[in-house]
C-alpha positions in Angstrom: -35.0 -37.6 6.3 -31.6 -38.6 5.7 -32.6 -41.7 4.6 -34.1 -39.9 1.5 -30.7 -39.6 0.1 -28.5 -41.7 -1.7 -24.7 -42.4 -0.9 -23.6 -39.6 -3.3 -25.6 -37.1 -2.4 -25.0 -37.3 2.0 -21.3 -37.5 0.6 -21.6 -34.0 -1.1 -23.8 -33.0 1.6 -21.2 -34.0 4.3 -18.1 -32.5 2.4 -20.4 -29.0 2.2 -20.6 -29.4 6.2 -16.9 -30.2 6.6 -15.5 -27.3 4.2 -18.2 -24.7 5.8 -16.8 -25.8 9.4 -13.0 -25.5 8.1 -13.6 -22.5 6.7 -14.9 -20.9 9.9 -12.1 -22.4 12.3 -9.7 -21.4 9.8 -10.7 -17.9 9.4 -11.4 -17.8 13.8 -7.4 -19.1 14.4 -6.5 -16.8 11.9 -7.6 -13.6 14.0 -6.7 -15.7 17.4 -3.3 -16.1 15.6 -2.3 -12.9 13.2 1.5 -14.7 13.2 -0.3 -18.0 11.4 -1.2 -15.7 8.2 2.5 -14.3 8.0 3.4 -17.9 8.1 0.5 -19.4 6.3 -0.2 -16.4 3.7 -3.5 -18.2 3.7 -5.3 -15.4 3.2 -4.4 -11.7 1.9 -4.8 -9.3 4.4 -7.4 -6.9 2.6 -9.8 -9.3 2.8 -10.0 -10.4 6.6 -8.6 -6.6 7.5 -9.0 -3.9 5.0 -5.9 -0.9 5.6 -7.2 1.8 7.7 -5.6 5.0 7.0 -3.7 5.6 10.1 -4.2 9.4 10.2 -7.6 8.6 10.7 -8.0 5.5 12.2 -9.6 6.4 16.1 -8.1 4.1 19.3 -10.7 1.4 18.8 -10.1 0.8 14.9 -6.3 0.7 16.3 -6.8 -1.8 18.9 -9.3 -3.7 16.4 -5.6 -4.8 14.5 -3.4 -7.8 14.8 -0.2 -6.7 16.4 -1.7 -3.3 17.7 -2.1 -3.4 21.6 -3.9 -0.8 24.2 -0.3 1.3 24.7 0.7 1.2 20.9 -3.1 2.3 20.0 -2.7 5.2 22.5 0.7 6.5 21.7 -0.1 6.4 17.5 -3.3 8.5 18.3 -1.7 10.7 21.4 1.3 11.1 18.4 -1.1 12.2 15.8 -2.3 15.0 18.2 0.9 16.1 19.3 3.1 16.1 16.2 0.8 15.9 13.7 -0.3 13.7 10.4 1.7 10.7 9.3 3.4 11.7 6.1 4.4 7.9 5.7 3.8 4.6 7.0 7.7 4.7 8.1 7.0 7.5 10.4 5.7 4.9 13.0 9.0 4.5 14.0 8.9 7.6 16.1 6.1 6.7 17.7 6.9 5.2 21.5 6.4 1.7 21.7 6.6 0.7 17.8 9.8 -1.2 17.1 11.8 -1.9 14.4 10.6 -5.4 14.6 6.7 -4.4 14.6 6.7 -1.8 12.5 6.7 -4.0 9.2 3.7 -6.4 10.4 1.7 -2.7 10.9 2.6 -2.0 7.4 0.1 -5.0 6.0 -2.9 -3.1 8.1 -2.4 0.2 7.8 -1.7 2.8 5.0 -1.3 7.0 5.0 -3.3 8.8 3.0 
């Protein structure tokens, strides 16, 4: 079968492959990685993780985030039921376990409604 092609067309055919499988890895290191896509800004973050509205988001949509561990997940939701809604993103920083460091890499993933 690959004989049936010329030199052109297994060149397109090849650089289709290779740009598929780039693609892919990119996208997979990307969500090993969150630190590469402040570093990279290869991609915007609406399109690989849409904002979740944090007053609503449950524990798993939470944990589902770059940067957003078991603890974190736990105290922003345990927070929500103690104090109440989230009248701003900013209001993170009360929450245990969010630092001043953290709380802007939350800001690209999350949003108040």
């Amino acid at each position: 079968m690959w004989f049936y092609f010329t030199s052109a067309e297994r060149r397109v055919i090849i650089t289709i492959v290779i740009v598929v499988a780039l693609s892919a890895l990119v996208g997979t290191v990307i969500k090993k990685f969150p630190f590469l896509r402040d570093l990279t800004n290869l991609l915007e973050s609406q399109e690989l993780y849409p904002r979740i509205d944090v007053n609503k988001a449950s524990y798993e949509q939470l944990l589902d985030l770059p940067y957003v561990g078991e603890k974190t997940a736990r105290a922003i939701v345990e927070y929500r039921k103690n104090i109440g809604r989230f009248n701003s993103i900013d209001d993170l920083a009360s929450v245990k376990g969010v630092s001043s460091g953290n709380l802007p890499k939350f800001k690209m993933y999350l949003k108040v409604k």
